[in-house]
N, C-alpha and C positions, 0 to 999 in steps of 0.2 A: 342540764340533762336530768331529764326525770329517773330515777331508781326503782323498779319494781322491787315487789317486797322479797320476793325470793333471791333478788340481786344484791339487793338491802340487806338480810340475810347473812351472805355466804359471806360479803364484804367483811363485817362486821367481826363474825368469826374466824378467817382466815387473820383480819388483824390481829384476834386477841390469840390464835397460833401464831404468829410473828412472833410476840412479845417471849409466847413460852418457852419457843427456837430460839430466841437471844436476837431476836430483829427487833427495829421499831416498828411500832404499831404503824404507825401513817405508808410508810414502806412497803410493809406487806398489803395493805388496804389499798395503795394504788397500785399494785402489782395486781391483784384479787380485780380492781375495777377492769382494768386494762386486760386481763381475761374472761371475765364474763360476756364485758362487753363487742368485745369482739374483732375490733375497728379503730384502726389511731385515734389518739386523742390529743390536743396540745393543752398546754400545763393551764392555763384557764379555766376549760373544761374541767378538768379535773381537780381542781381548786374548789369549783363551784359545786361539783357535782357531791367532792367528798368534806364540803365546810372544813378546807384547810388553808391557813396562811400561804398565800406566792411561794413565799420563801419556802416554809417546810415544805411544799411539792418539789419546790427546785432542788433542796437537799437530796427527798428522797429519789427522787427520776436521776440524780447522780450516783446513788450508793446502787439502784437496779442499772442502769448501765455498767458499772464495774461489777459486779455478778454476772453481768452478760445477762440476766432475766428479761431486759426491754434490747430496742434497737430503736433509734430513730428514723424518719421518716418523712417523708414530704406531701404536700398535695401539689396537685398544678395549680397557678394561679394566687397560692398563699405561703407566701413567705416565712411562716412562723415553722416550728422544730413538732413534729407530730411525734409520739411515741406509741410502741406495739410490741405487742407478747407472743410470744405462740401460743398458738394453742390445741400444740400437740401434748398431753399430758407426761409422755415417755420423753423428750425432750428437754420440759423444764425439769422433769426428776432427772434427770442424766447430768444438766448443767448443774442443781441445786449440789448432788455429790458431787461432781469435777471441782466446782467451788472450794468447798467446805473442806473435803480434801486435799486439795493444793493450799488452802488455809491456815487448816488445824490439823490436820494430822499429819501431811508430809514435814513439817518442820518439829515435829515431836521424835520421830522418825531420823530424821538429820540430826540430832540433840544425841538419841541414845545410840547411834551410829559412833558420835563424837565419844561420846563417854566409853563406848568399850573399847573403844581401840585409843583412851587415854591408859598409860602404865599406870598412873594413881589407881584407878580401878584396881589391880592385884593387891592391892595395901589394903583395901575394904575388907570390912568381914563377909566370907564365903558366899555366907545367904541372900547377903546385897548384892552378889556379881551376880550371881544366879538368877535375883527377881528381875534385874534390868536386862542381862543376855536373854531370858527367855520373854520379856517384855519387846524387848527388839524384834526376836524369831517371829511371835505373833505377830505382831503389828507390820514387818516385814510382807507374812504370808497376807493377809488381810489388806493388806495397801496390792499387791501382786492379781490377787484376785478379785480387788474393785475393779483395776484396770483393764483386766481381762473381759469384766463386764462392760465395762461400758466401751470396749472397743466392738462389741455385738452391736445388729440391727436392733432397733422398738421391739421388732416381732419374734424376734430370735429371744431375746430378756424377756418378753411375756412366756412363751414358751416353758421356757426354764424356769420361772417364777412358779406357775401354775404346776411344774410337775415336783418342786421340791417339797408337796404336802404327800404327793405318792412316796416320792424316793425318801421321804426320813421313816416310812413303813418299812423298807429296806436294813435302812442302817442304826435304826433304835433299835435297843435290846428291848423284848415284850416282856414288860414289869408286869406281873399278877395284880400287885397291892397297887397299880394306877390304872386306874377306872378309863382313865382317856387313851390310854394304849391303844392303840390297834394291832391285830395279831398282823402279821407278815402275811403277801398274799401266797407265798411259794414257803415252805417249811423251811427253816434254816438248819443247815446239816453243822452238826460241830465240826471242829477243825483235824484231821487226820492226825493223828501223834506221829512223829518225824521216823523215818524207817533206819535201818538198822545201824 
């Protein structure tokens, strides 16, 4: 299959994002083929189309199946394994977190789970319980409210994406001495002092 240049392009780049993200290059490049293009492809095709070894395509079309980023597929009449992306853009970012997160961070999360509720922890110095307890808190809330998101519609998370450049207008304090401030669109009233 012939590559237009712009297909050529994205390919190319979205590989050398792979690499940056801690993927292989060839990985993210047939994941990138397999979404621009549109349309299954079996691992030949895609061999040929992206000047890779059999083998490296078969590695990678293994490593995007366990990401869940492809799915296999069939034609009628052709017996060989077709493979396809979505290409819903809100989808593969949904999977890419659900991934990465079941990954890397829910087991960083189960680690410091372990470690405060180990008694050695009280034998630490103070300021070590403290960086891991509050280390846990964060990343507790932050894992809480990924999953919150991604239990949303596409269009519900576009939503809310789009208005958290209004709402930090809301809830940043209006620094003078920072040029990129934006003032609050409603005055914000100081807090009443407690009565009697």
């Amino acid at each position: 299959m012939e590559l237009t240049d712009i297909a050529r392009r994205f390919i190319v780049h979205w590989g050398e994002m792979g690499s940056n993200w801690g993927v292989n290059r060839s990985v993210a490049q047939i994941h990138a083929l397999l979404f621009v293009h549109g349309r299954p492809l079996h691992a030949e095709d895609i061999a040929e189309t992206l000047a890779l070894a059999r083998s490296n395509v078969s590695n990678s079309l293994k490593e995007l199946l366990n990401w869940r980023l492809i799915r296999v597929t069939h034609l009628l009449g052709d017996r060989r394994d077709y493979y396809e992306t979505s290409g819903d853009v809100w989808e593969l970012f949904r999977t890419i977190v659900r991934q990465r997160k079941e990954r890397e961070f829910d087991p960083t999360v189960a680690l410091l789970r372990e470690l405060s509720a180990d008694p050695a922890l009280d034998r630490e110095p103070p300021d070590l319980q403290d960086r891991l307890r509050s280390t846990l808190d964060f990343m507790q809330t932050l894992g809480s409210w990924t999953d919150e998101m991604l239990r949303l519609s596409p269009a519900t998370l576009e939503k809310i994406l789009r208005l958290g450049a209004q709402v930090q207008r809301f809830v940043r304090p209006a620094d003078a001495t920072d040029a990129t401030a934006a003032a609050p669109i409603f005055p914000v009233t100081p807090p009443m002092p407690p009565m009697g």
